[in-house]
N, C-alpha and C positions, 0 to 999 in steps of 0.2 A: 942539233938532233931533230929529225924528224917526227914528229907525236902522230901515231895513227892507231884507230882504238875502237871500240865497241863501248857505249854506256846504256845501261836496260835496266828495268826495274819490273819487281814482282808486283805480287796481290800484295803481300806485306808493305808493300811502299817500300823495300830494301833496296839500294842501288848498286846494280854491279857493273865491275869496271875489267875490259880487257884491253891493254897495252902494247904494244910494238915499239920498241925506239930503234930508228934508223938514222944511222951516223951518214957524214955527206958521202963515203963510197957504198953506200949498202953495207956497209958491217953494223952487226948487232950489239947494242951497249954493252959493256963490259959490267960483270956481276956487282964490280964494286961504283958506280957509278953513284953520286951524289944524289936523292932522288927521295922527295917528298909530297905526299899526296895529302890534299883537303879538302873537305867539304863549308860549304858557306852559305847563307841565306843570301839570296841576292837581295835586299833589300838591307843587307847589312846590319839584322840584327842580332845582336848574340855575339858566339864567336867562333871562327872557326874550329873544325874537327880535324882533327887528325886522323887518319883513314889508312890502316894497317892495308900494306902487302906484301905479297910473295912471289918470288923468281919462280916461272915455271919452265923456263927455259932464256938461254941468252939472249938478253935485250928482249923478252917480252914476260909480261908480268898481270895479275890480277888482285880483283881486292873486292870486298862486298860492305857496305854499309848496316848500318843498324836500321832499323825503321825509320823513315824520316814525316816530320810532319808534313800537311800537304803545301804547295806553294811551290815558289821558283826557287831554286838552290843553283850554286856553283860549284864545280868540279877544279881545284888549282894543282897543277901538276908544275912542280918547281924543281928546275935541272939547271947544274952551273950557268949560269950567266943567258938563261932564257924560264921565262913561265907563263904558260898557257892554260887558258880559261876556257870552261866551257860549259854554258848555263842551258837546265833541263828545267823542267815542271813535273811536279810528283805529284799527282791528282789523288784527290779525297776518296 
């Protein structure tokens, strides 16, 4: 699957996440697709979050965090048999 997406954050320090999964013909993931999202300190301390979302249409999806403290975080997007990282900074 292809991962292509949108990640932004408010004043609140909330982070939010827009999704695309593209299969290798251009077809869009299927609703029931295996599909788990987390939040992480990249420094690895703590533990990760689990980061609720929602189908807003086929193969593409959103989700918004709680407030996060400031620092570098990770974004882990875990789909059958691939998982994709993708580290931001939440400024104070």
């Amino acid at each position: 699957w292809e991962v292509r997406g949108r990640l932004t954050q408010d004043a609140a320090r909330q982070a939010s996440v827009a999704i695309d999964l593209v299969g290798p013909t251009g077809q869009p993931a299927p609703a029931d697709l295996a599909l788990r999202l987390g939040l992480e300190r990249a420094d690895d301390s703590g533990t990760a979050r689990a980061l609720a979302h929602r189908l807003i249409r086929p193969g593409s999806l959103v989700a918004t965090s709680a407030p996060l403290e400031a620092g570098r975080w990770r974004l882990r997007i875990t789909l059958p048999e691939i998982e994709a990282v993708q580290e931001f900074r939440v400024e104070p």
